[in-house]
Residue, then its C-alpha position, 0 to 999 in steps of 0.5 A: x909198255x901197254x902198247x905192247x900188252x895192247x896188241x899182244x890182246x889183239x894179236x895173242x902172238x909175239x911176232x906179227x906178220x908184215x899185213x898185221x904190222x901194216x894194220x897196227x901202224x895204219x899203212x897199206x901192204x903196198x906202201x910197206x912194201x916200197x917203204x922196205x924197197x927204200x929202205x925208209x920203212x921204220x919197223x925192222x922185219x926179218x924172214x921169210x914170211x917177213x915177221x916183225x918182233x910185236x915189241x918193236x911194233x909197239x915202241x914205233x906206235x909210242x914214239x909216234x904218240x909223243x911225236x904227236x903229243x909234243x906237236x900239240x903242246 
């Protein structure tokens, strides 16, 4: 839940657009783009400007953190 508290500080808005959503995951705009063309890219995004909900931001940012934690371990 403090991610989401995290980008709520950076961001102070509950849904983020596609260019804030590549930021806070660390992907370019154009690998976003052909992410959402594959239908590969992990965080569902709707309308138009495509916005994404900051709480699906923020559990994509936690489940990779404990992919990476498990790895380590």
């Amino acid at each position: 839940m403090n991610t989401v508290y995290m980008l709520l500080g950076l961001y102070s808005k509950p849904r983020l657009t596609l260019k804030e959503v590549c930021e806070a995951i660390g992907v370019s705009v154009k690998t976003a783009y052909n992410q959402r063309s594959a239908g590969t890219f992990p965080i569902p995004m709707a309308g138009d400007p495509l916005t994404a909900d900051i709480r699906d931001v923020a559990d994509y940012l936690d489940a990779l953190r404990r992919a990476h934690a498990d790895k380590v371990e």
